[in-house]
Short mmCIF file of the C-alpha atoms (twelve columns), coordinates in Angstrom:
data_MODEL
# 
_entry.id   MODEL 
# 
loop_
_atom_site.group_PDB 
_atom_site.id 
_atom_site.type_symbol 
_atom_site.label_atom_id 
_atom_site.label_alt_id 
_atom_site.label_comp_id 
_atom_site.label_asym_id 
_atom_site.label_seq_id 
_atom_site.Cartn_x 
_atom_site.Cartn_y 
_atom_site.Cartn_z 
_atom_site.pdbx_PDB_model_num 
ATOM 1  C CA . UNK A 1  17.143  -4.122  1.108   1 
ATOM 2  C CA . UNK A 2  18.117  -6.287  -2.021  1 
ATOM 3  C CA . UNK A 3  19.556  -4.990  -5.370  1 
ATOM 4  C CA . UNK A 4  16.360  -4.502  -7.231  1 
ATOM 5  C CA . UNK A 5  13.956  -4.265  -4.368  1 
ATOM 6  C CA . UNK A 6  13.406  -2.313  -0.906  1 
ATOM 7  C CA . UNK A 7  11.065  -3.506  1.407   1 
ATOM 8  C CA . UNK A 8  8.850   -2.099  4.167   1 
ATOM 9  C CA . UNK A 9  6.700   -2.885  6.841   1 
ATOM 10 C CA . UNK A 10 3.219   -1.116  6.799   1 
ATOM 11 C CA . UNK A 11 1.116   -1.183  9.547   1 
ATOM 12 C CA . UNK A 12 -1.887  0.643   9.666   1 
ATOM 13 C CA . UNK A 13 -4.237  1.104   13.144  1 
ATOM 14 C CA . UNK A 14 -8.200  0.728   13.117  1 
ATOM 15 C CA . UNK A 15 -8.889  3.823   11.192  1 
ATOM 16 C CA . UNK A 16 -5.252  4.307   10.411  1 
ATOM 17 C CA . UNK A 17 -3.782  5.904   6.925   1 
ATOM 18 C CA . UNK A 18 -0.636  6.777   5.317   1 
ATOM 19 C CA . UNK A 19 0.810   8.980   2.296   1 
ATOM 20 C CA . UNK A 20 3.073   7.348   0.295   1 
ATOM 21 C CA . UNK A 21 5.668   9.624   -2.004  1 
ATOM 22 C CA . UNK A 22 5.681   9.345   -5.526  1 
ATOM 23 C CA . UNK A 23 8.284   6.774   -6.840  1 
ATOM 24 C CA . UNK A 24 10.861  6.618   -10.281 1 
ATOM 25 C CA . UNK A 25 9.663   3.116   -10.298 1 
ATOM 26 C CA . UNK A 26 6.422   2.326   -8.861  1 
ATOM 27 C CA . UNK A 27 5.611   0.017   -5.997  1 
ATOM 28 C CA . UNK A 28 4.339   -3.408  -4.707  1 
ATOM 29 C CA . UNK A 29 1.547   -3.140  -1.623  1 
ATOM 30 C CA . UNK A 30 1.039   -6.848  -0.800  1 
ATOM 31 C CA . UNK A 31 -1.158  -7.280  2.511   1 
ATOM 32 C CA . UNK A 32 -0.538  -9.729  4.794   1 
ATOM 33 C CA . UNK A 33 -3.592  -10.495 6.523   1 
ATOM 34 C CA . UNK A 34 -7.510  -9.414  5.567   1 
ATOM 35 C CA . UNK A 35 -7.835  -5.993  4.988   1 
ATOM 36 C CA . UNK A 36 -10.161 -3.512  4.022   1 
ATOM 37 C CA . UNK A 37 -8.431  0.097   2.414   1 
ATOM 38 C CA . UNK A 38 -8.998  3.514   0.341   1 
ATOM 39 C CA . UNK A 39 -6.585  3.589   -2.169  1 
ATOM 40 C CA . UNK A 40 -6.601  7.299   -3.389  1 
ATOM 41 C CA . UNK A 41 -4.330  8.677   -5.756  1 
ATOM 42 C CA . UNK A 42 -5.055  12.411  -7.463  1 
ATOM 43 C CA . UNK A 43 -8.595  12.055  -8.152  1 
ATOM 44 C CA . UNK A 44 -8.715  8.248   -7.956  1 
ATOM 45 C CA . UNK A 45 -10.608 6.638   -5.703  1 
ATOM 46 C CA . UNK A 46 -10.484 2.843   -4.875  1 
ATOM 47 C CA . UNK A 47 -11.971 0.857   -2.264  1 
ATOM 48 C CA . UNK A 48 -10.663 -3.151  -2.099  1 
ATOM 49 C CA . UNK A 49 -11.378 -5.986  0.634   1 
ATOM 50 C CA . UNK A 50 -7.993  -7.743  0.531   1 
ATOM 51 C CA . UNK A 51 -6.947  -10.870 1.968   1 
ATOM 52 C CA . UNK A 52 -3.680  -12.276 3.160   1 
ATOM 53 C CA . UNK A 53 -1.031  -12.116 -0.335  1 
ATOM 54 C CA . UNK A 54 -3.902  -9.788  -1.793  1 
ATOM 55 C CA . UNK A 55 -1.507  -7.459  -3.528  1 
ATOM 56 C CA . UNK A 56 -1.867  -3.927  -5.544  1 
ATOM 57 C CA . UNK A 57 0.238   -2.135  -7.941  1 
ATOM 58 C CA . UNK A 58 1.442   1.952   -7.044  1 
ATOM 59 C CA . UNK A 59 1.970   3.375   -9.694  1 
ATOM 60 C CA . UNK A 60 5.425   5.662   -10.570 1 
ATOM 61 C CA . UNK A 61 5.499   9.096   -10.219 1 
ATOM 62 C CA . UNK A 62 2.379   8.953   -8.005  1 
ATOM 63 C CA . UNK A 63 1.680   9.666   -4.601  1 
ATOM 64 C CA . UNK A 64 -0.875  7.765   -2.609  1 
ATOM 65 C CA . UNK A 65 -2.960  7.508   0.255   1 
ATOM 66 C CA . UNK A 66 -3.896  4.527   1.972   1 
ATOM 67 C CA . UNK A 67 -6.556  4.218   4.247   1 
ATOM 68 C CA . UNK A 68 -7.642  1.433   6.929   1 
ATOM 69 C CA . UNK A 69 -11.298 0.798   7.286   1 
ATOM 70 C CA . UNK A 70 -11.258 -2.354  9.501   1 
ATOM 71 C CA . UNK A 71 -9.097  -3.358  12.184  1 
ATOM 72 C CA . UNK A 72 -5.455  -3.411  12.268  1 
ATOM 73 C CA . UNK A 73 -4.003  -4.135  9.063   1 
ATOM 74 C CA . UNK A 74 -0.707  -5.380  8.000   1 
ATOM 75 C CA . UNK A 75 1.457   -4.642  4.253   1 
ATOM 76 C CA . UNK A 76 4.486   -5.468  2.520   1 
ATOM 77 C CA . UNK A 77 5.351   -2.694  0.705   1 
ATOM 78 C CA . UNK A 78 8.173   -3.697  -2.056  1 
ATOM 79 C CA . UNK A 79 9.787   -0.014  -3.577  1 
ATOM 80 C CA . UNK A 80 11.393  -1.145  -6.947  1 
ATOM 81 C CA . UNK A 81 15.000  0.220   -7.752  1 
# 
């Protein structure tokens, strides 16, 4: 927890997915190893390979779902203040 910045640990199981709740400010998902996610948001559906400092912007005032389709997956997730 800094002054401008909040940050998380995500870590997502084979399979896994989580819902993220909309932010004033938007947010940072950085993954720190290869990954392969759903990104939905509304009606919004995106589907990225990412590897390790791979990164992806949330949008504010937004909630989103992540979802893991490989193995276990790890993110930084950086909330903005």
């Amino acid at each position: 927890d800094k002054p401008l910045v909040r940050g998380y640990k995500v870590q997502l199981t084979t399979e896994g997915s989580v819902e993220l709740p909309s932010s004033k400010t938007g947010c940072l998902l950085v993954s720190m190893g290869d990954a392969t996610v759903t990104l939905q948001s509304n009606s919004s559906i995106q589907h990225r390979q990412m590897k390790a400092g791979h990164y992806c912007w949330i949008e504010a005032e937004r909630k989103y779902s992540i979802s893991n389709n490989s193995t276990a997956a790890i993110f930084t997730l950086l909330q903005l203040k």
